[in-house]
C-alpha positions in Angstrom: -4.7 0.6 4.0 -2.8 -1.0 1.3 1.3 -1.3 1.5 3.1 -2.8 -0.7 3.1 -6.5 -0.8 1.7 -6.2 -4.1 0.7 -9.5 -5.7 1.9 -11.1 -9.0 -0.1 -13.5 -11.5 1.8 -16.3 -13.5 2.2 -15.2 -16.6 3.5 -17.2 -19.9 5.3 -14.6 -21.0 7.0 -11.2 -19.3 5.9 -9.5 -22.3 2.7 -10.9 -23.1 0.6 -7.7 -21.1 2.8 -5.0 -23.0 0.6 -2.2 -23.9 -0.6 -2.8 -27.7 1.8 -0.1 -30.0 -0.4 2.5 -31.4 -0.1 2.8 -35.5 -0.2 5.2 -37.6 -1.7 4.2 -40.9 1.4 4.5 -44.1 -0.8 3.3 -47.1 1.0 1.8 -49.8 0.3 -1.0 -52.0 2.4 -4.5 -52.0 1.0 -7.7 -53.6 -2.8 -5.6 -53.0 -2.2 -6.1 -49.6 -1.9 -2.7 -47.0 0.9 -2.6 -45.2 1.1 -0.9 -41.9 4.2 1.0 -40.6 4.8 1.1 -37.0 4.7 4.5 -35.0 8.6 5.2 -34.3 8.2 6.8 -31.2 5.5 4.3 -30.0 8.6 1.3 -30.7 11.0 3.7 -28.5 8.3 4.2 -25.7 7.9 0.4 -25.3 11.7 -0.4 -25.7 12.2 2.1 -22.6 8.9 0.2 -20.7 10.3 -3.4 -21.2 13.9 -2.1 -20.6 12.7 -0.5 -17.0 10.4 -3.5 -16.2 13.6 -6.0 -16.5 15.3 -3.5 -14.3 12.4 -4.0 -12.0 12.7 -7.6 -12.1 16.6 -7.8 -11.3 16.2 -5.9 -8.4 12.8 -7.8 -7.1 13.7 -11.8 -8.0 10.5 -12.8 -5.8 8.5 -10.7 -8.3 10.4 -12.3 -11.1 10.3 -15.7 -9.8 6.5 -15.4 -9.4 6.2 -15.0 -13.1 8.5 -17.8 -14.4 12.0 -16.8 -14.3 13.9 -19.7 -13.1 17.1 -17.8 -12.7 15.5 -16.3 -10.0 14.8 -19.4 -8.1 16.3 -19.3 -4.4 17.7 -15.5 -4.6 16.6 -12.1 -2.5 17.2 -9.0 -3.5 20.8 -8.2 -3.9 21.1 -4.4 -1.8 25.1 -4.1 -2.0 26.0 0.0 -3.1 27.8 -1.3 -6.3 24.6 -2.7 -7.5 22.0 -0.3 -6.1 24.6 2.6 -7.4 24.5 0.6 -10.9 20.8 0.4 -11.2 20.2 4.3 -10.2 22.4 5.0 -13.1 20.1 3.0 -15.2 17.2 4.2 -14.4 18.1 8.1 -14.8 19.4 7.1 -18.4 15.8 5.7 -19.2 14.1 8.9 -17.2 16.2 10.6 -20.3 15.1 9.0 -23.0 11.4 9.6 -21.9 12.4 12.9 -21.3 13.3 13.4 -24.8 10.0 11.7 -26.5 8.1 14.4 -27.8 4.4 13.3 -26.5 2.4 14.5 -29.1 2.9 11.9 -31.6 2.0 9.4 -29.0 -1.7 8.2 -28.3 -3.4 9.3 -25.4 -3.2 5.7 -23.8 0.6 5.9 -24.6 1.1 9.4 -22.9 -0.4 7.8 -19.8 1.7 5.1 -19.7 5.2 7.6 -20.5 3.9 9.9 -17.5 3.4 7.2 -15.2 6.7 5.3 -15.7 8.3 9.0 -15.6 6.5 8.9 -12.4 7.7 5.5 -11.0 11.2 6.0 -11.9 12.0 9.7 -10.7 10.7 8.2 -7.1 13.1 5.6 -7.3 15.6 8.0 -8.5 14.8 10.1 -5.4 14.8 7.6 -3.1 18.1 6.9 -3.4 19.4 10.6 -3.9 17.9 10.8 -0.2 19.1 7.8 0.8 16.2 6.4 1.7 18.0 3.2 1.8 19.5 4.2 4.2 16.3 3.5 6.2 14.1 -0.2 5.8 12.1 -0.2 8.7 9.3 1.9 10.2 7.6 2.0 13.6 5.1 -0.9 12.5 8.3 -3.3 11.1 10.5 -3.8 8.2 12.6 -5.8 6.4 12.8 -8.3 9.1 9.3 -8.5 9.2 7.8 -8.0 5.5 10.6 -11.0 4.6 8.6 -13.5 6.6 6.1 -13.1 3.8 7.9 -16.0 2.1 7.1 -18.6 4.6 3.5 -17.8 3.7 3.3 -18.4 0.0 1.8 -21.7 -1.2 4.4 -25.0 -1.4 2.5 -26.7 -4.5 5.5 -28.7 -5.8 9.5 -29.4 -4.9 10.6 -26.7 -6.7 8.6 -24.5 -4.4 10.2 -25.9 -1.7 13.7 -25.1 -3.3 13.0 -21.8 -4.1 12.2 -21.7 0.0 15.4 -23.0 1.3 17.4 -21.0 -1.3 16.0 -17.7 0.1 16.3 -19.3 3.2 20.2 -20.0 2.5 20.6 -15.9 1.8 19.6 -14.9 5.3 22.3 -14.0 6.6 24.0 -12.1 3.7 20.2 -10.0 3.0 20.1 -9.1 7.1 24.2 -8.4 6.9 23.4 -5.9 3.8 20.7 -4.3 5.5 22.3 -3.9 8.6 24.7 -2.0 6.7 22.8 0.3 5.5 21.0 0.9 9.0 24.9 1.6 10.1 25.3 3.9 7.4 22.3 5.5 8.2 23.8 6.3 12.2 26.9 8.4 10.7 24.4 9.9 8.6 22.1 11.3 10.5 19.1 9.4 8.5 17.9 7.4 11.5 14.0 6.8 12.7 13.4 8.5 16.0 14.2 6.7 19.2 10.8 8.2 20.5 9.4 6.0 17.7 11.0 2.7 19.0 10.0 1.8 22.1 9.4 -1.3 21.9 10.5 -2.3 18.4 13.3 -5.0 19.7 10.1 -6.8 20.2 9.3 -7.2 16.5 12.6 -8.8 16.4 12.6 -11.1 19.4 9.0 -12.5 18.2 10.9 -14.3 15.6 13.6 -16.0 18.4 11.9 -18.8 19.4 13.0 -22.6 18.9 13.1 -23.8 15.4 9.6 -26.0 15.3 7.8 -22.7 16.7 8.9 -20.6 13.7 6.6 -18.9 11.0 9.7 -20.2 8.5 9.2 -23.7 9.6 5.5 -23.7 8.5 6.1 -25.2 5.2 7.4 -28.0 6.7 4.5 -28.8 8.9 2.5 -30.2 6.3 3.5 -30.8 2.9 1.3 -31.7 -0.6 -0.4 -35.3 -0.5 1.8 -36.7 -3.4 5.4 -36.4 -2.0 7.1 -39.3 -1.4 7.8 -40.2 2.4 11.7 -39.8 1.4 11.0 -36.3 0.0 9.8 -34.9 2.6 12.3 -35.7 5.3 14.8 -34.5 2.8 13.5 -31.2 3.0 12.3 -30.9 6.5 15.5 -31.8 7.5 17.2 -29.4 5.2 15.0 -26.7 6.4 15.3 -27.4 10.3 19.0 -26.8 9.7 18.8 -23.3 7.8 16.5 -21.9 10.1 18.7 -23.5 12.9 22.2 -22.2 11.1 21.0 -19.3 9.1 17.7 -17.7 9.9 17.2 -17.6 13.9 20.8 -16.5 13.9 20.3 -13.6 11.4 17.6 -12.4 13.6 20.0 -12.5 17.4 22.7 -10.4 15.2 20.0 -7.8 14.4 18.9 -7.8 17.7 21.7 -7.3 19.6 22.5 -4.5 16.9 19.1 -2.9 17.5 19.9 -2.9 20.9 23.0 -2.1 21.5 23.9 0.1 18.5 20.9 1.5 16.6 18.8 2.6 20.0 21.1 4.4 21.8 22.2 6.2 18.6 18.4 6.9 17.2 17.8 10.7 16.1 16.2 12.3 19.4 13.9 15.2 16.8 11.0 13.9 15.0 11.1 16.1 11.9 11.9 14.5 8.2 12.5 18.3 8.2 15.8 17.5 10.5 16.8 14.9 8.1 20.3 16.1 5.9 18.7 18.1 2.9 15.5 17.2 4.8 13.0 20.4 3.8 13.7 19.1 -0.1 13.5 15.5 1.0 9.6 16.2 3.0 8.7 18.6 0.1 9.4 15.7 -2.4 7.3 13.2 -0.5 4.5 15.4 -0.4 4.1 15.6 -4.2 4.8 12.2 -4.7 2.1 10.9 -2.6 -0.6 13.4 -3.2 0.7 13.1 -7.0 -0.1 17.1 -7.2 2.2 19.8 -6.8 1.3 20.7 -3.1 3.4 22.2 -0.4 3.1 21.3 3.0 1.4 24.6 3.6 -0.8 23.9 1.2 -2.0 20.7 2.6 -2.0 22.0 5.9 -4.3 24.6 5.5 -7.0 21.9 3.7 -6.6 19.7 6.3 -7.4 22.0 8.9 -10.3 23.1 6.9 -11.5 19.4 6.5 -11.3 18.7 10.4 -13.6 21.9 11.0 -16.2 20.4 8.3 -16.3 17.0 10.0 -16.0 18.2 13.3 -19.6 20.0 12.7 -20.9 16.6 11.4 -19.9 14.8 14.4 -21.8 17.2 16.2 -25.0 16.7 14.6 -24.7 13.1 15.5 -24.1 13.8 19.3 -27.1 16.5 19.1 -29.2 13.3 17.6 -28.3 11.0 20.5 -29.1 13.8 23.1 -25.7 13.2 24.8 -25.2 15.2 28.0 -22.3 15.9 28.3 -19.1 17.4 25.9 -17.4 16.6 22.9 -14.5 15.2 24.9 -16.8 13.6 26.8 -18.7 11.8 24.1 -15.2 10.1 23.0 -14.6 9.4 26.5 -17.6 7.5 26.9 -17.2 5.1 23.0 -13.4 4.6 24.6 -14.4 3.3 27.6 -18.2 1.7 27.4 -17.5 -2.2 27.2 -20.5 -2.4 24.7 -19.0 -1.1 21.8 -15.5 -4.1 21.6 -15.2 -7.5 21.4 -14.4 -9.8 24.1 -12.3 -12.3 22.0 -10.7 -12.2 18.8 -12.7 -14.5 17.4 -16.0 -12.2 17.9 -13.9 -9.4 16.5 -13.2 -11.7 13.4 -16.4 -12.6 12.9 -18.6 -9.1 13.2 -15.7 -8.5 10.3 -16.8 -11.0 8.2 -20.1 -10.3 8.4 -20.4 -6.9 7.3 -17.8 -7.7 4.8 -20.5 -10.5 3.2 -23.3 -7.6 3.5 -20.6 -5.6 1.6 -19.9 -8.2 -0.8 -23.7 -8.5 -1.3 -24.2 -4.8 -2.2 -21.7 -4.5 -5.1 -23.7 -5.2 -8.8 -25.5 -2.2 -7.3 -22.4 0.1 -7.9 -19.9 -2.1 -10.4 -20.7 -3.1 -13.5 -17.0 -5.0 -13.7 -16.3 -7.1 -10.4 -13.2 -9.0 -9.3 -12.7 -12.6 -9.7 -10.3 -13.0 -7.0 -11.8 -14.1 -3.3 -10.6 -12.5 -0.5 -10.4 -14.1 2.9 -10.2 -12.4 6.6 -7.1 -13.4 9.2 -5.5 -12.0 12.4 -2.8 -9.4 12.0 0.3 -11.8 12.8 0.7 -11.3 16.1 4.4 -10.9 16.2 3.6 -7.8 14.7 0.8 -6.9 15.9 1.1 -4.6 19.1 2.4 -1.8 17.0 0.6 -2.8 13.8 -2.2 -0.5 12.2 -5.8 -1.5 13.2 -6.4 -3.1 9.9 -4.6 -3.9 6.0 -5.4 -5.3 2.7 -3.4 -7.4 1.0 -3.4 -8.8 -2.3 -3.3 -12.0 -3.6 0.1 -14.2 -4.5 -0.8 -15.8 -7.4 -4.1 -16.4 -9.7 -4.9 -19.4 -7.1 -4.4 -17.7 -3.6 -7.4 -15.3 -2.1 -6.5 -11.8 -1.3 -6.2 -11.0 2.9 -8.7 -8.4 4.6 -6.3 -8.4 7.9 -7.7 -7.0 11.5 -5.6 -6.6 14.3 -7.0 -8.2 17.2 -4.0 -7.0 19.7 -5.5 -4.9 22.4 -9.5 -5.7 22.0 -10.4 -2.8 24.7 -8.4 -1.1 21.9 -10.5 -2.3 18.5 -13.9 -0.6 18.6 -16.8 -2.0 16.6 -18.2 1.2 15.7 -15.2 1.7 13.2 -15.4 -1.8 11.6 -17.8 -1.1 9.4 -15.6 1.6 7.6 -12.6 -0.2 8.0 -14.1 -3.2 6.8 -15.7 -1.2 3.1 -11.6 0.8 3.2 -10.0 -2.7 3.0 -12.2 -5.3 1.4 -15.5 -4.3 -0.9 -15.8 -1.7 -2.5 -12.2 -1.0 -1.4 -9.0 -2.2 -1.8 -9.8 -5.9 -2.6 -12.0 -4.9 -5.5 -10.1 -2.0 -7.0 -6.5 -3.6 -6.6 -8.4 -7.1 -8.3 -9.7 -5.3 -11.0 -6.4 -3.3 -11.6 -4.8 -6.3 -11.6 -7.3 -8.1 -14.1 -6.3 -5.4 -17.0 -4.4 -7.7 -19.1 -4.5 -4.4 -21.6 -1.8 -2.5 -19.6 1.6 -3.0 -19.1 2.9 -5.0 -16.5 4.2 -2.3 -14.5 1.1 -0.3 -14.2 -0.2 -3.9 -13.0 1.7 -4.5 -10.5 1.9 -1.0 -9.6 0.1 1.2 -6.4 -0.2 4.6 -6.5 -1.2 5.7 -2.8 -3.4 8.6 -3.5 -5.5 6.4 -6.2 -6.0 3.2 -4.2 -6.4 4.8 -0.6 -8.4 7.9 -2.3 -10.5 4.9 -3.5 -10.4 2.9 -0.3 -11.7 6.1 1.6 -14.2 6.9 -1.0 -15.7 3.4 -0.4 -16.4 3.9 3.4 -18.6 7.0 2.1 -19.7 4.9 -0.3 -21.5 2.8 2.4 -23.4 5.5 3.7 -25.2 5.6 0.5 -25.8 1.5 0.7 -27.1 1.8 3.6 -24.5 0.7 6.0 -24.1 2.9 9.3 -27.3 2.8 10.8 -26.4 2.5 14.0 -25.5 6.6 14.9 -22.7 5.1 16.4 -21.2 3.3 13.6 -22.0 6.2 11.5 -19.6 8.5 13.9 -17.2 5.7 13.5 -17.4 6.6 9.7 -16.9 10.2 10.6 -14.0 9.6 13.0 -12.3 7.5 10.0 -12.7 10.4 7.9 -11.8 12.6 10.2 -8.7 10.6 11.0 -7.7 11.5 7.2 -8.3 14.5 8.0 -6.5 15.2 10.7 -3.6 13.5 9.0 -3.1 16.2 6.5 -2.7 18.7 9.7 -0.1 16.5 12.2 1.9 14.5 9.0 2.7 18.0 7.8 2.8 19.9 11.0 5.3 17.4 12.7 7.6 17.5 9.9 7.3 20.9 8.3 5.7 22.9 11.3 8.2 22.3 14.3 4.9 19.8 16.0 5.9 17.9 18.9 4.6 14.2 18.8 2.5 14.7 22.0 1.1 17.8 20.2 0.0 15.8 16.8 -1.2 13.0 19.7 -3.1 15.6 21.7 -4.5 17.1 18.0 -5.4 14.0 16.6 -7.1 12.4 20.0 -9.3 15.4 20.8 -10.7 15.2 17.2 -11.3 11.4 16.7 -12.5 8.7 18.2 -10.0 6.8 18.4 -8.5 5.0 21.0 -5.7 6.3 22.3 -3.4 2.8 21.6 -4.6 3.7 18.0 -3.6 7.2 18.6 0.1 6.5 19.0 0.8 3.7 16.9 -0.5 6.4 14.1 1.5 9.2 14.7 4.5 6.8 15.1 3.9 5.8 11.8 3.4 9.5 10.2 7.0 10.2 11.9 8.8 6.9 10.3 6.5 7.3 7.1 6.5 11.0 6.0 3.8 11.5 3.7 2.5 8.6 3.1 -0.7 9.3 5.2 -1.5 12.6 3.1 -2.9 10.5 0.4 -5.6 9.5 1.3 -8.0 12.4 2.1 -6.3 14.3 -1.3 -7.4 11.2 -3.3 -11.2 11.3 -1.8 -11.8 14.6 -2.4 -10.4 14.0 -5.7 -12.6 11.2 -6.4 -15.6 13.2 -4.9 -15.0 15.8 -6.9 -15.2 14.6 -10.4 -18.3 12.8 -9.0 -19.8 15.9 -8.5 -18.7 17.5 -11.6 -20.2 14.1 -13.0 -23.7 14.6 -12.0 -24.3 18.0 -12.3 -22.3 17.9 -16.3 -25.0 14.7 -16.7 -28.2 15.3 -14.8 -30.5 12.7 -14.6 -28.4 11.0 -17.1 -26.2 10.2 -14.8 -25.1 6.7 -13.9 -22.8 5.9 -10.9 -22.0 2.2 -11.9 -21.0 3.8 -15.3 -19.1 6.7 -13.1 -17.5 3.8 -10.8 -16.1 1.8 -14.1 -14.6 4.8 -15.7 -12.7 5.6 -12.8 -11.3 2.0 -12.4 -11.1 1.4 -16.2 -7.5 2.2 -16.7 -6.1 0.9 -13.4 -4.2 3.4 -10.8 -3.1 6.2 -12.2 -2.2 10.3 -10.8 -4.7 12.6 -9.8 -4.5 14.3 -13.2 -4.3 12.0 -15.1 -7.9 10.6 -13.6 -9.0 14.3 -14.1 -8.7 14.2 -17.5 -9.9 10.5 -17.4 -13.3 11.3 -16.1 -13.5 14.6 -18.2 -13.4 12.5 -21.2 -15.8 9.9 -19.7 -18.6 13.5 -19.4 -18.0 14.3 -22.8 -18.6 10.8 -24.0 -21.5 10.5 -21.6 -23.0 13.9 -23.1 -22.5 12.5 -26.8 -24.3 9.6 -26.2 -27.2 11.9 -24.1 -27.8 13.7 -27.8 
């Protein structure tokens, strides 16, 4: 899985990766030389891109920063209603304009890029309209834990370090805006479920501990080799007093808030569904993350029609090992038999990075175009740990930083090996790290299809990859081969409890009970899952819709091709243009047949 800590590369200038305007040729002759009108429309289209990606930037100054805006230096995101009212209003006069661009004068590569900014702006414009703002956390974490990301960015120069203690200087006004909004959320009804947060005051208390034990003071630990002696006790002792003054107090106030005000006053249903306007609000997030025009019925249906498909697969694989004994008792035995998990997190680690080197090894084989990023492998932090997903990709800071394959190692009698081979493809190579590189690496798009995720693309992509391995000849071991199935079924299942939870009147234990008789998962695994479906509606749907997307067009591929066809070929033309909808990729590997067939005669 991929969320969005999306990384940023330094660029020389915000507007250097605009999209190149299409022409239209006006021929007439001055001085013998042919002059070239520009397309109208095309100078309108990229007047609304460049207007919405400095929108972007004002509300995301990290991002900005990250790219060379000085102003930025020192600043979070400013979340006060005046300014979040000011830049809905902005963005709904830019969803007009594209709105009024008529697209057939535009070029096919200019069409993409007016439906997916109509895309990314009419979710913004929906999350607020459904206050979803009203809401920054989930059962994994929030905005107390995805703001610790700053500690962890690289400290090259003193201007780095500036930028640190100016965020740093903010605490207390970011977590007091915040907190607002969480209050706002209690008279509103838009709370997460208290069912869903036992336990979550510990992902705040992890981050209470004496000042030299904090993740913020990490930057001061150790500090580049040519600062002067005098520098750096400047800045150490400037940090030690805004983590002391600012930061480890901004955490106790949220605390004692969680505590005393948010938990006792948390929603007791689980259903979006039960939300205020919440039927529109879960029908909304189903489109938007499948990126079709689904109901939740809809979905349903093909997820329980998935699970009975894999189901039969699993099967076959029991049949082959000449188990004795039941389905149930098949997962009962991987759950419990000592031989399939680590004994430290270090083994865990390791087995990790080995099959992601074998992974690594098997990629000119399927890619023509690889990334030229690195990507490393690290712990999931472990103050976030115990109700963290079993494993996450994410990408890289800047052009000189590695991207992060991340595995929990919380709970090892909790982490089987059998799975890590299909997490390990989902997250790293072919997954994640490569197609969120190479997306990344296509200086020919705009920047904000660059620094852009579109959840059925990348995790359709990141769960095409695992059955991708099978192919490379990973999973041969039956058991890590049912580990690929359980991960596939997992999507599967997904489609049926996500939807059936929040649209279906499901109980939690029932989507628990669903999802544990039909996986192997462990059970730890189990519940931190359907937590997240409740705090996260919709989000998991993407994945499985996006595979059999992917698969699909494969299909239509080879039998359109014969034995003309070329999967490396296949592979590159659905990565060429970046992340994009479902049908917008339909149409993308369409034209890649037809092309394919031209060539052919």
């Amino acid at each position: 899985m991929y969320r969005s800590l999306l990384s940023v590369l330094l660029i020389t200038s915000l507007n250097a990766c605009q999209s190149p305007q299409d022409q239209v040729n006006t021929h007439t002759e001055t001085d013998n030389q042919l002059l070239i009108k520009p397309n109208p429309l095309s100078t309108q289209l990229n007047t609304v891109i460049d207007q919405a990606w400095q929108l972007r930037l004002k509300g995301e100054p990290a991002l900005a920063y990250t790219l060379g805006d000085q102003t930025a230096a020192g600043k979070i995101a400013d979340l006060s209603p005046s300014t979040l009212l000011k830049h809905n209003q902005q963005r709904q006069t830019l969803l007009n304009q594209l709105a009024q661009l008529p697209t057939s004068d535009l070029s096919k590569m200019e069409q993409i890029n007016r439906q997916i900014l109509t895309d990314q702006l009419q979710d913004a414009v929906d999350r607020y309209h459904f206050n979803m703002h009203y809401l920054p956390l989930t059962a994994e974490g929030g905005f107390h834990t995805d703001i610790a990301s700053i500690s962890k960015k690289r400290f090259q120069n003193e201007q780095d370090y500036q930028h640190y203690l100016g965020q740093l200087a903010v605490f207390p006004h970011y977590f007091k805006q915040q907190t607002a909004w969480l209050k706002q959320g209690i008279k509103s009804g838009i709370t997460l479920p208290k069912i869903t947060l036992i336990g979550f005051e510990n992902s705040i208390s992890a981050f209470i501990v004496p000042v030299q034990e904090s993740g913020y003071y990490t930057p001061f630990k150790t500090f580049p080799a040519h600062f002067s002696e005098q520098q750096k006790a400047k800045l150490l002792t400037q940090g030690e007093a805004l983590i002391r003054q600012n930061v480890l107090p901004s955490y106790r106030a949220f605390y004692h808030f969680m505590t005393n005000e948010y938990l006792p006053n948390a929603r007791t249903n689980i259903a979006a569904t039960h939300r205020p306007n919440g039927q529109a609000f879960y029908e909304n997030r189903v489109r938007y993350y499948t990126t079709r025009n689904m109901t939740a019925d809809e979905v349903h249906k093909l997820g329980l029609q998935e699970v009975k498909r894999i189901r039969q697969a699993m099967k076959t694989i029991i049949d082959e090992l000449k188990f004795a004994g039941s389905f149930a008792e098949f997962l009962h035995f991987l759950r419990n038999d000592p031989q399939f998990y680590a004994t430290s997190p270090e083994q865990l680690l390791k087995e990790a990075a080995f099959i992601a080197k074998k992974a690594d090894a098997i990629l000119p084989r399927y890619f023509t175009q690889l990334p030229s990023t690195p990507y490393g492998i690290a712990a999931v932090p472990a103050e976030i740990a115990p109700k963290y997903t079993t494993g996450r990709y994410l990408n890289s800071n800047s052009d000189d930083e590695p991207g992060y394959y991340w595995v929990n190692t919380y709970a090892l009698n909790k982490r089987p090996l059998y799975e890590l081979e299909a997490l390990t493809l989902h997250e790293a190579v072919p997954g994640h790290h490569l197609q969120i590189s190479l997306n990344q690496s296509l200086t020919q798009l705009p920047n904000f299809r660059r620094y852009s995720y579109i959840s059925a693309f990348g995790e359709g992509w990141g769960l095409y990859a695992e059955y991708l391995g099978l192919e490379a000849g990973f999973y041969q071991d039956p058991y890590s081969n049912f580990g690929r199935l359980t991960y596939e079924m997992w999507r599967a299942a997904r489609l049926v409890v996500d939807t059936g939870m929040h649209a279906k009147g499901w109980s939690r234990q029932q989507a628990i009970d669903f999802m544990a008789n039909n996986t192997a998962l462990s059970l730890h695994n189990v519940t931190t899952e359907i937590d997240r479906y409740i705090t996260w509606p919709g989000q998991s749907l993407s994945y499985k819709i996006g595979e059999l997307t992917i698969k699909k067009l494969r299909l239509q591929a080879e039998q359109a091709l014969g034995a003309q066809f070329d999967l490396r070929a296949f592979h590159d033309a659905i990565l060429e243009h970046g992340s994009v909808p479902m049908t917008i990729l339909e149409q993308q590997i369409q034209d890649f047949i037809h092309t394919q067939q031209k060539n052919i005669l």
